[in-house]
BAROKOL-870309 format. One record per residue: residue number from 1; residue in three letters; x, z, y of N, C-alpha, C in turn. Coordinates in Angstrom, 2 decimals, m for minus. Example, Ala and Ser with C-alpha at 12.3 -4.5 7.8 and 13.67 -1.06 7.14 Angstrom:
BAROKOL-870309
1  Ala  13.19  7.80  m5.69  12.30  7.80  m4.50  13.20  7.80  m3.30
2  Ser  12.85  7.08  m2.25  13.67  7.14  m1.06  12.90  7.87  0.03
end
This chain:
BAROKOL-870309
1  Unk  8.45  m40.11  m63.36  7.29  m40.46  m62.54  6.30  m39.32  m62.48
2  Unk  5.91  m38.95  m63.82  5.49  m37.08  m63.94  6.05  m36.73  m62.76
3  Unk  6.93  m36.10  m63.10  7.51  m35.05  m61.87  7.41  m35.57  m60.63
4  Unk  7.71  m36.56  m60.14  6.99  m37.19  m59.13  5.94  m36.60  m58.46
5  Unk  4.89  m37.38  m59.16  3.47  m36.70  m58.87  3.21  m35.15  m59.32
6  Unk  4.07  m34.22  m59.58  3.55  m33.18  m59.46  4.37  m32.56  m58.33
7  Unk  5.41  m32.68  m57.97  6.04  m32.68  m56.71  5.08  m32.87  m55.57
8  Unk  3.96  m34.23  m55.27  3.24  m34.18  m54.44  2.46  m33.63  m54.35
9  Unk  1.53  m33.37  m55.78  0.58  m32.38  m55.88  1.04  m31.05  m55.23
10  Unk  2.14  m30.51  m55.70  2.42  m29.33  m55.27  2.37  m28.90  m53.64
11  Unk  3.06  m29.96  m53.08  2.96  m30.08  m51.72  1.76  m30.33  m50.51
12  Unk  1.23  m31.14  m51.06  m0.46  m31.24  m50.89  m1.00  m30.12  m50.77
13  Unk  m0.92  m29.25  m51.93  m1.19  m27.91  m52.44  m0.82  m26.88  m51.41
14  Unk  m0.07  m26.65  m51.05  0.87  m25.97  m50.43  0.44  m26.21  m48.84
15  Unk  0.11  m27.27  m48.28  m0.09  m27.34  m46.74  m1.30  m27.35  m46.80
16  Unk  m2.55  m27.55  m48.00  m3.71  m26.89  m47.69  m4.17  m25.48  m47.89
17  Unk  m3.02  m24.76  m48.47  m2.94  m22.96  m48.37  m2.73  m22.91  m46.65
18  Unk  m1.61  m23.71  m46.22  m1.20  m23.64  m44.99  m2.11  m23.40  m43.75
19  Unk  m3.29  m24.49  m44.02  m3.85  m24.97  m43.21  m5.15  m24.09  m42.92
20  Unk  m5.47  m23.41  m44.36  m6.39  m22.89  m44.79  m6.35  m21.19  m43.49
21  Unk  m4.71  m20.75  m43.91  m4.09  m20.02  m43.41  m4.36  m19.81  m41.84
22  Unk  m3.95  m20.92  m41.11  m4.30  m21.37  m39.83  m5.63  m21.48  m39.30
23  Unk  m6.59  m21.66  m39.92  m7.98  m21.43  m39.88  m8.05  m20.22  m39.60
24  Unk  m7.57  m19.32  m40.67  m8.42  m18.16  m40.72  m7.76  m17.16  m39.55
25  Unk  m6.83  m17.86  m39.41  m5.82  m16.83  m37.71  m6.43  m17.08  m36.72
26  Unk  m7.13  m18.49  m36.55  m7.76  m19.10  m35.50  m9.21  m17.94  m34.91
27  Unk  m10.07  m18.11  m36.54  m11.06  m17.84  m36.51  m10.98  m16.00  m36.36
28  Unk  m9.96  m15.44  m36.07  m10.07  m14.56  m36.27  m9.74  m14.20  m34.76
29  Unk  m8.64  m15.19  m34.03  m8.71  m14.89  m32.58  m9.91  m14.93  m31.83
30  Unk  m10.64  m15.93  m32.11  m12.09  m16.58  m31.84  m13.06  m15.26  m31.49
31  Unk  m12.96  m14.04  m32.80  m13.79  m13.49  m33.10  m13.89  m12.12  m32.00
32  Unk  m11.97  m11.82  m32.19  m11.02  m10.71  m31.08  m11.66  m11.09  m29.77
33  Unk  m11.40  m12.32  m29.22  m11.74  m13.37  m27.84  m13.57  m12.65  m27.57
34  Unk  m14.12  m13.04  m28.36  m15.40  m12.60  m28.55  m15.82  m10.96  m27.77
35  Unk  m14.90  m10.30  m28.60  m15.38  m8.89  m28.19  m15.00  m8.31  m26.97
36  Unk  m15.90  m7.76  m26.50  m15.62  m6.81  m25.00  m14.51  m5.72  m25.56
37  Unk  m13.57  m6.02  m24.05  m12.85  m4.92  m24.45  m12.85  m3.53  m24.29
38  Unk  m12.26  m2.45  m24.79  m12.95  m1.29  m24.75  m12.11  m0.89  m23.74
39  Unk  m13.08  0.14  m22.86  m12.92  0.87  m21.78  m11.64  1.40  m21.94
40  Unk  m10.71  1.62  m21.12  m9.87  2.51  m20.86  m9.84  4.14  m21.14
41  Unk  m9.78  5.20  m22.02  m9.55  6.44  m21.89  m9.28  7.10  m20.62
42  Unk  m9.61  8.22  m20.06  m9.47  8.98  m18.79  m7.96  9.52  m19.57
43  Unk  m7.21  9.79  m18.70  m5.90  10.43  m19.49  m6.01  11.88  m18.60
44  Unk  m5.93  13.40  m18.85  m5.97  14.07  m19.05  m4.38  14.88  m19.05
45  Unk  m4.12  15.86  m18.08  m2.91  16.82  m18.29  m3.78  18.36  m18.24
46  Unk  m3.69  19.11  m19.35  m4.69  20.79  m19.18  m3.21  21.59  m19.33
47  Unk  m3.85  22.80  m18.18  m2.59  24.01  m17.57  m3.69  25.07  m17.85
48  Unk  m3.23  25.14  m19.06  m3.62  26.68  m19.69  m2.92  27.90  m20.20
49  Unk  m2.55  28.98  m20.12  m1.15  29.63  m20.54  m1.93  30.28  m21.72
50  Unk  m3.35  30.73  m21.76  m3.75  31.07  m23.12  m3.72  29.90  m24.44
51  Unk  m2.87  30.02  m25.15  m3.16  28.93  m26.36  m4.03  28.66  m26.90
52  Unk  m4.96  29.54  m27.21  m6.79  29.10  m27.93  m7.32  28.81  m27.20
53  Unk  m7.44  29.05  m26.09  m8.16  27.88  m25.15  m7.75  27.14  m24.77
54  Unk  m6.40  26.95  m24.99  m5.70  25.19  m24.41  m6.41  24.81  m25.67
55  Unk  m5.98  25.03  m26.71  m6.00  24.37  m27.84  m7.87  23.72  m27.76
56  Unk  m8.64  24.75  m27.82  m10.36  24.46  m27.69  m10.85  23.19  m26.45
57  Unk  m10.42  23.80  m25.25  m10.00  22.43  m24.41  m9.67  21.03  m24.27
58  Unk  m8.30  21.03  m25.03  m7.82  19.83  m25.76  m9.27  18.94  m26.70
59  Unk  m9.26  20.07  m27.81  m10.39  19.34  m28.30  m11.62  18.58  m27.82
60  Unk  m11.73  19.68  m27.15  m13.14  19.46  m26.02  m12.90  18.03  m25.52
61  Unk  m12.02  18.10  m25.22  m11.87  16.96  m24.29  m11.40  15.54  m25.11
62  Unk  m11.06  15.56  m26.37  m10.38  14.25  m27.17  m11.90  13.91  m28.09
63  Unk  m12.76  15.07  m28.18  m13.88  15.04  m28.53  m15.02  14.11  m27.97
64  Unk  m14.92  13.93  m26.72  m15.66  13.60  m25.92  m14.59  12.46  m25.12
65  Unk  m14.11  11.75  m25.60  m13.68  10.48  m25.41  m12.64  10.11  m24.29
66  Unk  m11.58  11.69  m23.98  m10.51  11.64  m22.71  m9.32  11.61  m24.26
67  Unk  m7.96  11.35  m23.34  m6.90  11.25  m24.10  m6.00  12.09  m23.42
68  Unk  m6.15  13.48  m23.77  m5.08  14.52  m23.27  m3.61  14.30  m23.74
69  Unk  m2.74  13.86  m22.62  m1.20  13.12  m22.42  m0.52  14.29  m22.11
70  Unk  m0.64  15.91  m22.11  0.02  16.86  m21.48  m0.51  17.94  m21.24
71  Unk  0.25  19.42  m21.79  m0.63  20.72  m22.14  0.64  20.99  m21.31
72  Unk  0.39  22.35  m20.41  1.29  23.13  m19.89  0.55  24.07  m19.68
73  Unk  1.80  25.24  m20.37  1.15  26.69  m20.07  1.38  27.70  m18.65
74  Unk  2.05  27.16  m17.80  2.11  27.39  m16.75  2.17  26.48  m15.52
75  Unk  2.13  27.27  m14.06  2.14  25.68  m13.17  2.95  24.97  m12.74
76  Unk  4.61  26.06  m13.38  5.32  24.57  m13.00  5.77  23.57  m13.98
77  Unk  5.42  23.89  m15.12  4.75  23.06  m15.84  3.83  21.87  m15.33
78  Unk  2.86  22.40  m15.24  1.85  21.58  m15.20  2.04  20.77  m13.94
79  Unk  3.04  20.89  m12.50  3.28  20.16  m11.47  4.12  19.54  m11.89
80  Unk  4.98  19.34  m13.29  6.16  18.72  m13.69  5.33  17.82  m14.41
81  Unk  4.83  17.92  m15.40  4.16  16.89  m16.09  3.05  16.11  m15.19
82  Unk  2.26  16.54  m14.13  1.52  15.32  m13.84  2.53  14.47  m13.40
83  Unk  3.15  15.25  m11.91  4.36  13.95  m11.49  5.01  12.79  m12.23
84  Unk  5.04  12.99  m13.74  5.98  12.63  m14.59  4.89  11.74  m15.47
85  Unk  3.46  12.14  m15.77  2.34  11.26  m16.31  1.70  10.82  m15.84
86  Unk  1.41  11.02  m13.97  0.46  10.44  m13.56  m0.74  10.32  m14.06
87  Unk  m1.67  11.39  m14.59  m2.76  11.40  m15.23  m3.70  11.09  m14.28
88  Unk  m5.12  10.70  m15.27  m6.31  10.62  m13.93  m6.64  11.44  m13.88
89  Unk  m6.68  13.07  m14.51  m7.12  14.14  m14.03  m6.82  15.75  m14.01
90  Unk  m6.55  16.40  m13.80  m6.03  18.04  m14.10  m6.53  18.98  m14.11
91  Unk  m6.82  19.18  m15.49  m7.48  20.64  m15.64  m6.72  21.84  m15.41
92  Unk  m6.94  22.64  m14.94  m5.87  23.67  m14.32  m6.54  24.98  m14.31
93  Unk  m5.72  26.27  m14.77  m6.57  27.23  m15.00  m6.04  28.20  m13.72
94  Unk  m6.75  29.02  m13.17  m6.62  29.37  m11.91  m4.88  30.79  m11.96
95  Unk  m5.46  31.48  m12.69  m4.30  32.66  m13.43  m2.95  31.80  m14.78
96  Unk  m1.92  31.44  m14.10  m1.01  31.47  m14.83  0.28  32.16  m14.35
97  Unk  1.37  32.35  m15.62  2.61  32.83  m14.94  3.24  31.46  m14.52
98  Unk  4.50  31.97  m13.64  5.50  31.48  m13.14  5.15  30.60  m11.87
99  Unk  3.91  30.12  m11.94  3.27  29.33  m10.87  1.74  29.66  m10.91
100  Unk  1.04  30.00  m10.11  m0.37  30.05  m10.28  m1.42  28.96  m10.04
101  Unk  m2.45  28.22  m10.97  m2.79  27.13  m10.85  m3.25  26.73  m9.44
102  Unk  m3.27  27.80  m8.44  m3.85  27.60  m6.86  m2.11  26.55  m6.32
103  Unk  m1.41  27.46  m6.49  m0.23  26.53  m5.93  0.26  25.49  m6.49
104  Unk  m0.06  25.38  m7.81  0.14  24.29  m8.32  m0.58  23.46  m8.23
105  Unk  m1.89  23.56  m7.55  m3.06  22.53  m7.82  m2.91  21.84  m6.03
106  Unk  m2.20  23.02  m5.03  m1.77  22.55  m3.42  m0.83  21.55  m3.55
107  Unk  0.05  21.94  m4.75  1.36  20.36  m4.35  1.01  19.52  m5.09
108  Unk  0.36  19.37  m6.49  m0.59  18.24  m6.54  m1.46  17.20  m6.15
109  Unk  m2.31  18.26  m4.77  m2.87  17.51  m4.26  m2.18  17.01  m3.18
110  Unk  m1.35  17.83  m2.54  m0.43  17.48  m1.15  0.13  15.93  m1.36
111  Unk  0.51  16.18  m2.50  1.35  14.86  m3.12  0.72  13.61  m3.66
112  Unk  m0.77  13.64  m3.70  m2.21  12.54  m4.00  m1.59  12.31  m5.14
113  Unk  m0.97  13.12  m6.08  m1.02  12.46  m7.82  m2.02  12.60  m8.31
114  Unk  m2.98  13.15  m8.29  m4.25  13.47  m9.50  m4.93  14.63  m8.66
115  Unk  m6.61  14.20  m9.00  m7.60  15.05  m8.84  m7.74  16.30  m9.78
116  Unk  m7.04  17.83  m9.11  m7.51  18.29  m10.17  m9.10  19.27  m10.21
117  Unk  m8.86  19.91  m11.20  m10.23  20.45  m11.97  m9.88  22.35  m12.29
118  Unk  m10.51  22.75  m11.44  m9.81  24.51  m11.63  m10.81  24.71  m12.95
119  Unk  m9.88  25.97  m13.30  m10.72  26.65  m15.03  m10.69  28.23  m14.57
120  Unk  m12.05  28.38  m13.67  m11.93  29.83  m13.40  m12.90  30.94  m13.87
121  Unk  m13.07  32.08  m13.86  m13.82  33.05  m14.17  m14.83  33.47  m13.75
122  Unk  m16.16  33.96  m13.98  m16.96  34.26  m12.88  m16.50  34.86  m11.69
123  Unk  m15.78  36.21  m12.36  m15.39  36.64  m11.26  m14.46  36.60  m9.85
124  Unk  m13.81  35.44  m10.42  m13.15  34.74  m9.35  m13.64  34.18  m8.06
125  Unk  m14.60  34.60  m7.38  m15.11  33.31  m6.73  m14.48  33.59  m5.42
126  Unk  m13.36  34.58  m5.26  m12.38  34.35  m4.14  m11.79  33.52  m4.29
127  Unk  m10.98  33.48  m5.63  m9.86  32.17  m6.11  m10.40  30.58  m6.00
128  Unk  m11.60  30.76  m6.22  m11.87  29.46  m6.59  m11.97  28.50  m4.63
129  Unk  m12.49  29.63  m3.81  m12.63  29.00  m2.49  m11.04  28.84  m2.50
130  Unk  m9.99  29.47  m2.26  m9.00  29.18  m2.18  m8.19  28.18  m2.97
131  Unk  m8.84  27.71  m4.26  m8.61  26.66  m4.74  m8.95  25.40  m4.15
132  Unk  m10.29  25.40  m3.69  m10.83  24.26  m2.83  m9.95  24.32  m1.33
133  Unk  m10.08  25.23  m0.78  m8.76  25.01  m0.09  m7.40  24.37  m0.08
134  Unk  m7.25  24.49  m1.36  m5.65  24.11  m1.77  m5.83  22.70  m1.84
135  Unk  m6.98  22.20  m2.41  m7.25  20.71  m2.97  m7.83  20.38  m3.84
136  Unk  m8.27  20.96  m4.28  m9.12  20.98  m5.71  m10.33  20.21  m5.71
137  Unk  m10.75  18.93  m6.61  m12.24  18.59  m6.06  m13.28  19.07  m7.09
138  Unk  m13.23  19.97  m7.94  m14.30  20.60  m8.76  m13.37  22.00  m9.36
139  Unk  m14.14  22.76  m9.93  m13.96  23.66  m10.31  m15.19  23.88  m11.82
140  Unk  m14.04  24.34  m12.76  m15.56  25.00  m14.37  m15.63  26.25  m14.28
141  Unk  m16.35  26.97  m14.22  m16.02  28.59  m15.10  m15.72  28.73  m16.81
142  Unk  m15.55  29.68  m17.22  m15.37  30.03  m18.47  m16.73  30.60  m18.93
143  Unk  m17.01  30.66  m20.14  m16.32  29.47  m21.32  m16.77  28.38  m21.10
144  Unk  m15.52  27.57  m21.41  m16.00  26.22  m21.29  m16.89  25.30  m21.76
145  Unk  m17.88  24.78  m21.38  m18.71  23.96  m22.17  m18.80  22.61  m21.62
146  Unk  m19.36  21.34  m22.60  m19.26  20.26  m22.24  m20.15  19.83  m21.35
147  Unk  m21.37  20.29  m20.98  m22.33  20.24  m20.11  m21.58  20.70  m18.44
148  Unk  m20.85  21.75  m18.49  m20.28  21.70  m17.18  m19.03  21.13  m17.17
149  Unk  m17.98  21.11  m18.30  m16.75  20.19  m17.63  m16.61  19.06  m17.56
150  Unk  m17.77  17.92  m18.74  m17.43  16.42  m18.15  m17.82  16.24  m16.54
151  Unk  m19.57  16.89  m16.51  m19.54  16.26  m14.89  m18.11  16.93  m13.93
152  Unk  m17.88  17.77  m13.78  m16.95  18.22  m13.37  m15.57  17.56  m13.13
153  Unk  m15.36  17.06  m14.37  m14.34  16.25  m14.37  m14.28  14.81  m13.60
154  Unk  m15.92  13.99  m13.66  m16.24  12.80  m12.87  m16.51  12.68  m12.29
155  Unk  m16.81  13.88  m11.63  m16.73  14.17  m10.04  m15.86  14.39  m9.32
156  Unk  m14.47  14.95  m9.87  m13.22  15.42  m9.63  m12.59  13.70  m9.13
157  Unk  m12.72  13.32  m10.49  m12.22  11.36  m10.45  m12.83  10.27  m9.16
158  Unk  m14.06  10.73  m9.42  m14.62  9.89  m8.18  m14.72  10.07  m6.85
159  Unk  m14.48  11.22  m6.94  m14.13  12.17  m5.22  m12.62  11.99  m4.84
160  Unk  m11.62  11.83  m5.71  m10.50  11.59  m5.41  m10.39  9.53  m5.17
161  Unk  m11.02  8.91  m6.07  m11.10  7.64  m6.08  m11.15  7.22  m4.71
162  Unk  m12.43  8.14  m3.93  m13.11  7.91  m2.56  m12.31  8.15  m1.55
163  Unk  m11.25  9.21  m1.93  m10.73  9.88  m1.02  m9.58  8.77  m0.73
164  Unk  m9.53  7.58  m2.04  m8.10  7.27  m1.56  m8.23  5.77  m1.23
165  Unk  m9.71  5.28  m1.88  m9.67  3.98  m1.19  m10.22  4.14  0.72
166  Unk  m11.19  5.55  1.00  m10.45  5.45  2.28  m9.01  5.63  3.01
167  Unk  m8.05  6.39  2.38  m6.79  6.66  2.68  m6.06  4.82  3.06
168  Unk  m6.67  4.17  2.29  m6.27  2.84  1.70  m7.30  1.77  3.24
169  Unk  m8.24  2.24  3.20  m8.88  1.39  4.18  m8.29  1.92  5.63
170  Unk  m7.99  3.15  5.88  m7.22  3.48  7.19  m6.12  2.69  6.99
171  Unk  m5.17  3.25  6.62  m4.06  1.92  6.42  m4.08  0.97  6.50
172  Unk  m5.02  m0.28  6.04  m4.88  m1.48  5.89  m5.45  m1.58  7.52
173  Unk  m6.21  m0.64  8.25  m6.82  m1.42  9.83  m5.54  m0.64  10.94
174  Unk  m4.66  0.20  9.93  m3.69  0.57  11.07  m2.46  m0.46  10.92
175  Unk  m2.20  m1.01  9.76  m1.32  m2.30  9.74  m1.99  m3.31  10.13
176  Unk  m3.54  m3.55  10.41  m3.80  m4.66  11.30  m3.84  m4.50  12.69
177  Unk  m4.23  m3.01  12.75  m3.73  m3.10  14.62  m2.83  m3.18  15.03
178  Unk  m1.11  m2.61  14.70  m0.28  m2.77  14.87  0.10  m4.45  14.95
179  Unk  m0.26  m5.09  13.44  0.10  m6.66  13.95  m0.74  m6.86  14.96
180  Unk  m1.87  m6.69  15.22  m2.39  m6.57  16.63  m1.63  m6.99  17.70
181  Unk  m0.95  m5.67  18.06  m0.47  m5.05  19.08  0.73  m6.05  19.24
182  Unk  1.54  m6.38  18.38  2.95  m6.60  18.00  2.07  m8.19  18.46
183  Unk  1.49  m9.12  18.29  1.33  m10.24  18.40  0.49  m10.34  20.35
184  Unk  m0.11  m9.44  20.38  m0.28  m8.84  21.67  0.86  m8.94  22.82
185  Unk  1.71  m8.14  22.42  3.32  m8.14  23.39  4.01  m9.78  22.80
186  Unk  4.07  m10.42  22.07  4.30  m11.23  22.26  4.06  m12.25  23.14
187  Unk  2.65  m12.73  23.70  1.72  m12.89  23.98  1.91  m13.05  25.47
188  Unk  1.97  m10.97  25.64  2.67  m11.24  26.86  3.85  m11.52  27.49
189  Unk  4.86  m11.47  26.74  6.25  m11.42  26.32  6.33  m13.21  26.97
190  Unk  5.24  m13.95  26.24  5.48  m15.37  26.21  4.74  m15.66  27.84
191  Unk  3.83  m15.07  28.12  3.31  m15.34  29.34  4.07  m14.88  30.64
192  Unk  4.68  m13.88  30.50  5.47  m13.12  31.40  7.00  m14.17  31.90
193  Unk  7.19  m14.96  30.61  8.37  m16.33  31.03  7.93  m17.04  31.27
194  Unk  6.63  m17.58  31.03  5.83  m18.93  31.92  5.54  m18.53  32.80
195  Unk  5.16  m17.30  33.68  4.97  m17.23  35.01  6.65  m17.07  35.67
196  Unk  7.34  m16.35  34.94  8.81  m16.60  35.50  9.73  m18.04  35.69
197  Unk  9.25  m18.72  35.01  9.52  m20.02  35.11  8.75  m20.70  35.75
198  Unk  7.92  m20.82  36.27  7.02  m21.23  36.76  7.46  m21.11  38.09
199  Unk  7.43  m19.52  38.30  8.02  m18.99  40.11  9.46  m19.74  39.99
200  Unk  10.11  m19.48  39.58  11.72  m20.35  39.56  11.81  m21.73  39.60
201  Unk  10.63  m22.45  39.02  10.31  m24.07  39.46  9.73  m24.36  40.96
202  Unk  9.14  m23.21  41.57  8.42  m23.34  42.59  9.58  m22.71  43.63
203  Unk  10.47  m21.96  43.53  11.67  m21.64  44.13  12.34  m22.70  44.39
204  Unk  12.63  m23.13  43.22  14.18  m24.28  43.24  13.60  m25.84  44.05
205  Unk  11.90  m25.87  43.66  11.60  m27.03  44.44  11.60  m26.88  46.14
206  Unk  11.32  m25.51  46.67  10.99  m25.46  48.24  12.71  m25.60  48.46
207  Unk  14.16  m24.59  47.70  15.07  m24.80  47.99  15.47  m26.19  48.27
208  Unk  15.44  m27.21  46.97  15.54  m28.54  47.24  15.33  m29.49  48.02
209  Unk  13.98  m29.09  49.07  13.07  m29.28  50.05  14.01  m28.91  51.18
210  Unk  14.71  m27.78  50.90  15.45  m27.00  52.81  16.86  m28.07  52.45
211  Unk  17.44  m28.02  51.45  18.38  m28.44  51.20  18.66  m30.31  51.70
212  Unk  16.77  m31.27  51.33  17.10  m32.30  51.79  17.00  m32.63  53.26
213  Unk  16.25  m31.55  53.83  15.70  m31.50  55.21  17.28  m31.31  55.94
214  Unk  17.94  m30.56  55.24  18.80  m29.51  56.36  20.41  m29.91  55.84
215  Unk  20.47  m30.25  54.91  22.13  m30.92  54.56  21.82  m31.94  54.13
216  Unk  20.72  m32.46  54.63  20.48  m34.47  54.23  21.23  m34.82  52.29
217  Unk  20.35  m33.86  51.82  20.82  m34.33  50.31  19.38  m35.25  50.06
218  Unk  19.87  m36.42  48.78  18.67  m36.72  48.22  17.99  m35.40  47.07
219  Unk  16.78  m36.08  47.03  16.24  m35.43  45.99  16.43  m35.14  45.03
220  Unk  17.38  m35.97  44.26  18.52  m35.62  42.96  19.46  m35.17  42.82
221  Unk  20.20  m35.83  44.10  21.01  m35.11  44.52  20.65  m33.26  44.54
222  Unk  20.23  m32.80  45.66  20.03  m31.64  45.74  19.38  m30.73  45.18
223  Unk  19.00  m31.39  44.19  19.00  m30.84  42.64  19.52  m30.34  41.68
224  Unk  20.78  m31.66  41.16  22.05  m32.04  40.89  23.15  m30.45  41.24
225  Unk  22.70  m30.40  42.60  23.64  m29.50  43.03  23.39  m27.93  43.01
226  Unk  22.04  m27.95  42.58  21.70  m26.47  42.75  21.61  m26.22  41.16
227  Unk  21.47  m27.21  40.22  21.66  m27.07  38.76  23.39  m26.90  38.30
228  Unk  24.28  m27.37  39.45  25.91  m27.23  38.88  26.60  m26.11  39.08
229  Unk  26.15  m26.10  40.82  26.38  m24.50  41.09  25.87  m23.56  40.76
230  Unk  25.08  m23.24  39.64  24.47  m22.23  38.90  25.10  m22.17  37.85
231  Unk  25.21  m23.05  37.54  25.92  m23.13  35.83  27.50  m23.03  36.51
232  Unk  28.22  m23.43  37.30  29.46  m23.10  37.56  29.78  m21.99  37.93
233  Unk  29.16  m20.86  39.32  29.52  m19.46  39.48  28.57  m19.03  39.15
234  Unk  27.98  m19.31  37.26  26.94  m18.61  36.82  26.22  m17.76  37.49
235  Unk  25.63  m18.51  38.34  23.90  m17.43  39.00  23.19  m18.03  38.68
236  Unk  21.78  m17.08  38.39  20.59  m18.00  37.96  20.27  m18.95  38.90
237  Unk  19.65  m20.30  38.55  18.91  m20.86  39.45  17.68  m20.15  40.63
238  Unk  17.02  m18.98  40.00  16.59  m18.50  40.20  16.58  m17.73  42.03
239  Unk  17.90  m17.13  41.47  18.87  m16.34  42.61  19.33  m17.24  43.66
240  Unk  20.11  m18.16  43.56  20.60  m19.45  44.04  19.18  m19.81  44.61
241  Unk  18.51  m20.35  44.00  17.36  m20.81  45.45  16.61  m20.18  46.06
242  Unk  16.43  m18.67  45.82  16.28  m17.69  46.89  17.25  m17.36  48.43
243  Unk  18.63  m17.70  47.73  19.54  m17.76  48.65  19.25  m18.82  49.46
244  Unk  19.48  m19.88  48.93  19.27  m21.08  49.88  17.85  m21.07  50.89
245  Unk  16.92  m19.87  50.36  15.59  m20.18  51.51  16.13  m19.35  52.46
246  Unk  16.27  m17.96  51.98  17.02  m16.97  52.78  17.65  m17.79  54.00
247  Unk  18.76  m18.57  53.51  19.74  m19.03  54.09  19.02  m19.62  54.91
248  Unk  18.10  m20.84  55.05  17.82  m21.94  56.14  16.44  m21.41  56.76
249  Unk  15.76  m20.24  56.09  14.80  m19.90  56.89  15.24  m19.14  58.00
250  Unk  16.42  m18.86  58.27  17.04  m18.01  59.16  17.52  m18.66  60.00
251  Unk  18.04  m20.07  59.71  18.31  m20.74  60.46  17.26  m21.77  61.37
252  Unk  17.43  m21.91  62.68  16.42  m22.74  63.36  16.89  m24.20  62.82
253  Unk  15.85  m24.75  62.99  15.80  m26.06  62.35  16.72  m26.85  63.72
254  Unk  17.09  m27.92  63.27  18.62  m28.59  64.53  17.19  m29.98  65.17
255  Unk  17.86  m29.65  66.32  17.13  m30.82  67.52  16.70  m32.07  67.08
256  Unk  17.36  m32.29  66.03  17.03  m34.33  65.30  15.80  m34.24  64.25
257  Unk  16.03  m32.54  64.57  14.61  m32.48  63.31  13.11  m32.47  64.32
end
């Protein structure tokens, strides 16, 4: 009987650890639920072929709250990895080998993957117009500091943002004009057979008209007959009671008429 009751005790025991347990998972979602969630990181690809300043860069930038996803020391590099990371932004240094960040920063942009960000020299300020040319929506000089490359960078983001929810608003009013258009020709498409049917009801009735006047058919009759012989040496009704006006308007009407 002992063992008994310590059997229950134990168990008792045991589903109020349980329960206790379940509380505290609860109260802890409760708490998660509670908190705002944190912003998203800017993700970041830098095309630098000097290593101490990729490297200083990098920092710069993980320092100040971006998450650099991709270093390339040249530009075809650096046109391989955005394609491939889709970053939100590209720092790009104007002088690299194998690709120079001007051409690499043209099929970047040609291609609307990412806004980038040139890294040029004072003395560059030929390169840099030709960068803006290429596509570029900001440009830093050297050395880099954080005072000129964040704005730089959120200006780069938000100028491209702009650029593409209009890209996005042309589109959406050129797929509504088109359904437009397309519901348009329907429209007339549908009106163009109600007036054709219409003339072909107003045909087949004056035919029906020569037909009871002039070969003494009834009205159903000569109906009857201009609906069989159409469908038998398949001509439209259409055709067929043009013929038939043709036909008896040519003819003088007979003496009993």
């Amino acid at each position: 009987m002992a063992e008994h009751n310590t059997n229950e005790e134990a168990a008792e025991l045991e589903q109020e650890v349980l329960s206790a347990q379940e509380l505290e998972a609860a109260a802890q979602d409760a708490v998660e639920q509670d908190q705002p969630a944190q912003p998203r990181k800017r993700t970041v690809v830098v095309a630098e072929d000097e290593s101490v300043n990729r490297m200083d860069l990098v920092a710069m930038l993980e320092d100040n709250g971006y998450e650099v996803i991709g270093e390339a020391a040249n530009g075809e590099e650096a046109v391989e990895l955005t394609r491939t990371l889709r970053p939100d932004v590209v720092c790009m240094d104007v002088k690299m080998p194998r690709m120079n960040g001007i051409t690499a920063a043209g099929i970047i942009c040609d291609e609307n993957i990412a806004p980038v960000v040139m890294l040029t020299a004072f003395s560059q300020a030929d390169l840099v117009k030709q960068a803006i040319g290429a596509g570029a929506m900001a440009y830093v000089t050297k050395p880099y500091e954080v005072s000129k490359l964040l704005p730089a960078i959120e200006v780069a983001y938000g100028r491209f943002a702009e650029i593409n929810d209009l890209l996005d608003s042309v589109e959406r009013n050129e797929n509504e004009l088109q359904e437009t258009q397309e519901k348009l020709k329907e429209t007339e498409e549908k009106l163009k057979k109600t007036e054709e049917t219409l003339e072909e009801r107003k045909l087949v009735d004056r035919a029906k008209g020569l037909l009871m006047d002039r070969a003494n058919f009834s009205e159903q009759g000569a109906f009857r007959w201009i609906q069989k012989t159409s469908m038998d040496q398949r001509i439209p009704k259409r055709r067929l009671a043009q013929a038939i006006i043709d036909k008896y308007s040519q003819e003088p009407a007979s003496e009993d008429e």
